[in-house]
MIDOSE-1310 file (N, C-alpha, C; in nm, 2 decimals, decimal comma, always signed):
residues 88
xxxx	+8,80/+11,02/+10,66/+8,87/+10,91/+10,60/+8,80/+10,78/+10,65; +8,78/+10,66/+10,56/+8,73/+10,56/+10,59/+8,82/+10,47/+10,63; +8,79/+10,33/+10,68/+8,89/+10,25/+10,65/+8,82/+10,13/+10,68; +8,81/+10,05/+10,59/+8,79/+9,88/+10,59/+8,90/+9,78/+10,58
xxxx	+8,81/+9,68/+10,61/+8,94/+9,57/+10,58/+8,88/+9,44/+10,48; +8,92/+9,42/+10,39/+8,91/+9,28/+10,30/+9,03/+9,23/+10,32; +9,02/+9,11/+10,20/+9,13/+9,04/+10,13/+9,10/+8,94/+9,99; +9,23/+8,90/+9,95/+9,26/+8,91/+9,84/+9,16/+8,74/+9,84
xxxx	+9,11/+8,71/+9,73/+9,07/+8,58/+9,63/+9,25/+8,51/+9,61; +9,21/+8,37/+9,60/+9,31/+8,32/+9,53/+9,34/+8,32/+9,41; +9,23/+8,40/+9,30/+9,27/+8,42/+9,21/+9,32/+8,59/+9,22; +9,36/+8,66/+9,32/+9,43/+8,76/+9,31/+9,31/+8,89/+9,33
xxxx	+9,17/+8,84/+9,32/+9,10/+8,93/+9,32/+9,04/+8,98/+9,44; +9,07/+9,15/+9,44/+9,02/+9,24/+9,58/+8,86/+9,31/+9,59; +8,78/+9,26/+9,74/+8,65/+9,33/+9,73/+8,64/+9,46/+9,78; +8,61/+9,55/+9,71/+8,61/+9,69/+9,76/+8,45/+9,69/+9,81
xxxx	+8,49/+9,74/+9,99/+8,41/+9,76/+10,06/+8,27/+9,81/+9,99; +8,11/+9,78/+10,02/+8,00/+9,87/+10,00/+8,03/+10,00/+9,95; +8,03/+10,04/+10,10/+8,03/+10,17/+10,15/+8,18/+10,25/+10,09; +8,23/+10,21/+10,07/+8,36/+10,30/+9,97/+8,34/+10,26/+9,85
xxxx	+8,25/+10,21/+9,79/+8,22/+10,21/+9,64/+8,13/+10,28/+9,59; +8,06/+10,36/+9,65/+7,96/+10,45/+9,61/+7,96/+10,53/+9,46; +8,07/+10,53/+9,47/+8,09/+10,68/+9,40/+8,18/+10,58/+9,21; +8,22/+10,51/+9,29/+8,26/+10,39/+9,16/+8,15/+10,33/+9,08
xxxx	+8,22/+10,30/+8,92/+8,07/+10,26/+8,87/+8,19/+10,11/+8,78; +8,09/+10,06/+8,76/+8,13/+9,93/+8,64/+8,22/+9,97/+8,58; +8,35/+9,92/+8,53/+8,40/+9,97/+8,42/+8,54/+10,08/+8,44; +8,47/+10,16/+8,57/+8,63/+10,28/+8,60/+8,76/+10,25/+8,65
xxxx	+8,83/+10,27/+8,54/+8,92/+10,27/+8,59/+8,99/+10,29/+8,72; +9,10/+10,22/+8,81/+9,16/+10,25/+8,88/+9,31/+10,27/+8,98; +9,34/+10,37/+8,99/+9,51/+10,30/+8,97/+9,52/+10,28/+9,10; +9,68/+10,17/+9,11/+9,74/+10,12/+9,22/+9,86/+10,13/+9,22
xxxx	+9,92/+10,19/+9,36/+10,03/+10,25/+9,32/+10,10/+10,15/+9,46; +10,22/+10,05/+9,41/+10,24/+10,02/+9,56/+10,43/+10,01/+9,59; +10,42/+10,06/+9,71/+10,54/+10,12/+9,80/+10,53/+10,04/+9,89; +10,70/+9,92/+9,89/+10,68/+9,84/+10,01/+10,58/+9,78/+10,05
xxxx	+10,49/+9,82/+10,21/+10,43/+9,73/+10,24/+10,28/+9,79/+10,20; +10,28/+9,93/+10,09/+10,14/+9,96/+10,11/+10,12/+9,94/+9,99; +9,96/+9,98/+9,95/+9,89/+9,97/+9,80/+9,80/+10,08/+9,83; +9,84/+10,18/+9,77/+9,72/+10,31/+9,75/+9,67/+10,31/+9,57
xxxx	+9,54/+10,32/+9,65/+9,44/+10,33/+9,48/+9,37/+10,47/+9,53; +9,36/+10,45/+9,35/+9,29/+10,63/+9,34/+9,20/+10,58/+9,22; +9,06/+10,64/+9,22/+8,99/+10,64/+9,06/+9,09/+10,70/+9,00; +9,08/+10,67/+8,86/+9,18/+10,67/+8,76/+9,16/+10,74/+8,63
xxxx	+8,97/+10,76/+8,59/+8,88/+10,71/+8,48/+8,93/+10,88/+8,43; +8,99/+10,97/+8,47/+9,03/+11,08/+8,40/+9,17/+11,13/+8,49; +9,27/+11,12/+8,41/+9,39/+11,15/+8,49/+9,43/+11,29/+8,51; +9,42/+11,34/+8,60/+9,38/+11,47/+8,63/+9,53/+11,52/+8,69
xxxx	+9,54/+11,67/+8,64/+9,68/+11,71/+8,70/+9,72/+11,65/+8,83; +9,63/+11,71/+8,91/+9,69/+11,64/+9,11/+9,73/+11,50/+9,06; +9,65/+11,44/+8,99/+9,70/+11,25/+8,99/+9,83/+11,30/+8,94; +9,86/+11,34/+8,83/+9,96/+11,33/+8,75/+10,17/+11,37/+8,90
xxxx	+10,10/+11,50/+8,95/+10,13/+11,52/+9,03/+10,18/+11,41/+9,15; +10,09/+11,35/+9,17/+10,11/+11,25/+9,28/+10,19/+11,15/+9,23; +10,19/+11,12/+9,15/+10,29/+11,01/+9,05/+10,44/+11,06/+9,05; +10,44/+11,18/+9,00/+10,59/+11,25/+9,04/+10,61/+11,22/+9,15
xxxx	+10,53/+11,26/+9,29/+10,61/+11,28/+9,42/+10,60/+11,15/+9,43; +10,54/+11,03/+9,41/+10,61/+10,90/+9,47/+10,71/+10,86/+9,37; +10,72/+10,89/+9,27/+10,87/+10,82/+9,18/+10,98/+10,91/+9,25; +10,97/+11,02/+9,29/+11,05/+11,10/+9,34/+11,11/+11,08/+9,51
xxxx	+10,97/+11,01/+9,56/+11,00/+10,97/+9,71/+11,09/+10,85/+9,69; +11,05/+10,74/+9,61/+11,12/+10,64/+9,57/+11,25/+10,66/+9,57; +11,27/+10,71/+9,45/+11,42/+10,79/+9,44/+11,52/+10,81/+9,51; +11,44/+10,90/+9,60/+11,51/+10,97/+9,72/+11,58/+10,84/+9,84
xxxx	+11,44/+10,74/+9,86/+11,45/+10,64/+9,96/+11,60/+10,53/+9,89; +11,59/+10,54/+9,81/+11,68/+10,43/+9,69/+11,80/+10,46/+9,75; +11,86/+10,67/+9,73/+11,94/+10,70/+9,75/+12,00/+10,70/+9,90; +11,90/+10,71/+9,99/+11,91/+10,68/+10,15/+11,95/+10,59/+10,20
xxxx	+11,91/+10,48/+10,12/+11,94/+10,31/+10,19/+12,11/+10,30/+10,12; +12,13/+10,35/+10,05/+12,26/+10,38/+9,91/+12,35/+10,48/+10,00; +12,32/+10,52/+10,12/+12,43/+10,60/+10,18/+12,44/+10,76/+10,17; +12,36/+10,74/+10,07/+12,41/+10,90/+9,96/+12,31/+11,00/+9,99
xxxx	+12,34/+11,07/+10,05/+12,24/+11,18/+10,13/+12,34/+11,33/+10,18; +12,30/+11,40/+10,19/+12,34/+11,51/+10,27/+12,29/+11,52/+10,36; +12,33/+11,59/+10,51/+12,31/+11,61/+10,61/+12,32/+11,80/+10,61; +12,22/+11,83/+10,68/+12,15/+11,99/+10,69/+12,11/+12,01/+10,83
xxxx	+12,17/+12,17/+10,88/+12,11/+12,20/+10,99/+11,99/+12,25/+10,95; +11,90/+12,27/+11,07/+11,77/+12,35/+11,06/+11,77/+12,46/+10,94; +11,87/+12,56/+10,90/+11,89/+12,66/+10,89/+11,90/+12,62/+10,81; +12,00/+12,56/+10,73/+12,05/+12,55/+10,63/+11,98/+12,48/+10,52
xxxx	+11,86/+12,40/+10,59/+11,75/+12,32/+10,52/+11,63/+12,46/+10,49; +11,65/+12,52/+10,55/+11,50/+12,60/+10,54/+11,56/+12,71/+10,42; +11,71/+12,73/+10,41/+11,76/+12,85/+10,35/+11,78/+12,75/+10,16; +11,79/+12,66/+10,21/+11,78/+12,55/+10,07/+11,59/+12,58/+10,06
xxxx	+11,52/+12,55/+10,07/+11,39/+12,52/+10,05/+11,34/+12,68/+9,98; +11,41/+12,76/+10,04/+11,39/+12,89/+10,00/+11,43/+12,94/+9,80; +11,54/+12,82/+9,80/+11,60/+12,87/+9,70/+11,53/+12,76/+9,58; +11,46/+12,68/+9,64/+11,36/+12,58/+9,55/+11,28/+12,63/+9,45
């Protein structure tokens, strides 16, 4: 895993590091997907099941978090979480 650091232009625009752009070319697409305090990007230029995938589990984490802060949750012992997951 890499990690750099930029920042944003005043007109809103982000510099993607050199060396993490390798593999990017003019023109590709790319998505941004942002949760609170983060921004995850992914190439985009062919949307591919795992992406498609990954989009469910954050609408779904979303969801979930919505319902958490909302009070509305169940509470599970060890056992009874693993005997649910089983029946998934």
């Amino acid at each position: 895993m890499d990690i750099a650091i930029t920042k944003m232009s005043s007109k809103g625009q982000v510099v993607i590091p050199a060396e993490m752009r390798e593999n990017l070319h003019e023109g590709d697409k790319i998505l941004i997907i942002q949760t609170d305090n983060q921004l995850v990007m992914k190439k985009a230029n062919q949307l591919d099941e795992q992406l498609k995938e990954d989009l469910e589990f954050a609408r779904r984490t979303e969801e979930a978090w919505e319902q958490i802060e909302k009070g509305k949750y169940t509470t599970y012992t060890k056992e009874e979480f693993l005997k649910k997951l089983k029946t998934l």
